[in-house]
N, C-alpha and C positions, 0 to 999 in steps of 0.2 A: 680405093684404099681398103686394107683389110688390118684390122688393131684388133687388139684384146679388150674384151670387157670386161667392166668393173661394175662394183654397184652399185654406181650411178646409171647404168645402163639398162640396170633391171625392168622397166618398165616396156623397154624397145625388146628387150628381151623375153620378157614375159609374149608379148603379142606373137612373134614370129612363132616362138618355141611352140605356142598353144593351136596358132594354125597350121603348123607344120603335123602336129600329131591331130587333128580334126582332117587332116586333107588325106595323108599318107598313115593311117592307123596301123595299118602292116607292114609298115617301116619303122615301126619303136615298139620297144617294150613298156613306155609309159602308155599312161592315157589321157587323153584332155579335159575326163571329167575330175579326174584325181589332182593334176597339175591344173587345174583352171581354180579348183575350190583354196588352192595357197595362197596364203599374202605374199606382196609384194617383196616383202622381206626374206621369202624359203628363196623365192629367184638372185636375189642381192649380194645371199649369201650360198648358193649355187655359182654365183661367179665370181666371189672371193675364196672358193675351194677350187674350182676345177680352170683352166685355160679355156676359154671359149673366145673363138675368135667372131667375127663379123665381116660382112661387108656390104658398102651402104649407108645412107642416113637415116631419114625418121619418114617411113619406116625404111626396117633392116632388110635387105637383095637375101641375105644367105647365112649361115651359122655354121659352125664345125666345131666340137668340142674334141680335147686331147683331156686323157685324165691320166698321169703316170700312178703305178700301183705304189702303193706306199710297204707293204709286207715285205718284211726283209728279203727274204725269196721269190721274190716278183720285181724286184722296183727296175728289172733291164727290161722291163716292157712297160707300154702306156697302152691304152685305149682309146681308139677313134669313136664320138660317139653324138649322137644327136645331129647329126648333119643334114641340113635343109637350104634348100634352094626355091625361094619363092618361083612358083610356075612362069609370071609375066618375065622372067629372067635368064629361065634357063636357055642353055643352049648358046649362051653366047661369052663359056669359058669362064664363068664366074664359080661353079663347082670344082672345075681345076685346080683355080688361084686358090679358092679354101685349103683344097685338098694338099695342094702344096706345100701354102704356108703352114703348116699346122705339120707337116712331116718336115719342114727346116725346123720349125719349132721344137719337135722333137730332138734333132739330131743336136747331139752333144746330152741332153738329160736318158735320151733310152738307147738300147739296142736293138728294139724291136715294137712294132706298132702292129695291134689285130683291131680287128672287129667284124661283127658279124653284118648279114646286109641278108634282106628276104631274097633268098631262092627266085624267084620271078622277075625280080629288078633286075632285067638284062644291062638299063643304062648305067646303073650304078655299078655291077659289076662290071663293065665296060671299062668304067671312070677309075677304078681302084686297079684292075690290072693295066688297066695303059701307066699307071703310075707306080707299079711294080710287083702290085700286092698276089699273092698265090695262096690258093685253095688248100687247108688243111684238114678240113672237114665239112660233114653238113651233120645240123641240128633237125633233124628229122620232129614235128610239131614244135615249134621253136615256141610259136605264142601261136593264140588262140582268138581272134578276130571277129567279133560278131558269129559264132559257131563256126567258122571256118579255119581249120588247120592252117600256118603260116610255116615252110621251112626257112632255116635260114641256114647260108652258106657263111662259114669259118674263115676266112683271111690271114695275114698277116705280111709284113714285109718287114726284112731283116735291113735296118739301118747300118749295121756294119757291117754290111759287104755288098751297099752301094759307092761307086767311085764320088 
C-alpha cells in the first residue's frame, strides 16, 4: 500500500528520510547532519507542505516526495523530490509503485514533473525513463560530496501529452 503522509507520520518519516541521506549522500541535496539536528516538528511540518508519499509500515520500504511550484509562473510544473528505497527492498518494484503513484498524483494538478538525479545513478535513471521521463540537461558539479564533485542529470516528463 502506498498513502500520503501526514504528521502524524513524522516520526517514520524522519528515520527513513535521515537514512536515506546517510546511505545515498550523492543522491540529495540535503544532508543528514543538518536534517538529523531538527525536531520532530520541521519533519511534521515538511509533510503538511509537501505530498510525500510512502510505502510500508513502521518502519517505511520507501518515500517519494511531489512538490508542485506555488509561483504564478511555475505552478504547470511540480517536482519529484527525496525519493528513497530502503536497500533490503529494492528491486522488487516498490520504486516503480512510488514512482507512479506520485505521477498519477500529479496528473490533473501539473503539466509537468522534473527532477534532477546524480549523473552516476544508472538504476535511477533507468527507473525514471522506463517511466517516461527525458533528459533536458546536465548540472555539471551539481553538489559537492565529501570533496567530490556530484553531476546531476535534468529530467522531466510532460503529463500532458501522456495518453
Amino acid at each position: 500500500m502506498i498513502g500520503r503522509l501526514g504528521a502524524a507520520d513524522a516520526a517514520a518519516y524522519r528515520a527513513i528520510r535521515l537514512e536515506g541521506l546517510e546511505q545515498c549522500p550523492e543522491n540529495f541535496g540535503a544532508s543528514a547532519d543538518i536534517e538529523g539536528a531538527q525536531p520532530l516538528t520541521w519533519f511534521a511540518e515538511r509533510l503538511v507542505d509537501s505530498h510525500v508519499f510512502a510505502a510500508g509500515g513502521d518502519p517505511l520500504d520507501g518515500v517519494i516526495g511531489l512538490r508542485p511550484q506555488e509561483a504564478p509562473k511555475l505552478r504547470h510544473k511540480a517536482l519529484i523530490w527525496g525519493f528513497y528505497v530502503r536497500p533490503a527492498v529494492r528491486r522488487r518494484g516498490l520504486g516503480v509503485a512510488l514512482l507512479g503513484h506520485a505521477i498519477a498524483a500529479a496528473r490533473g494538478l501539473v503539466e509537468e514533473l522534473r527532477l534532477s538525479v546524480a549523473a552516476e545513478n544508472a538504476a535511477a535513471i533507468r527507473l525514471y525513463e522506463a517511466a517516461g521521463f527525458t533528459a533536458y540537461g546536465r548540472e555539471p558539479r551539481a553538489l559537492r560530496v565529501v570533496g567530490r564533485d556530484v553531476d546531476e542529470l535534468l529530467m522531466a516528463l510532460r503529463l500532458d501529452q501522456l495518453s
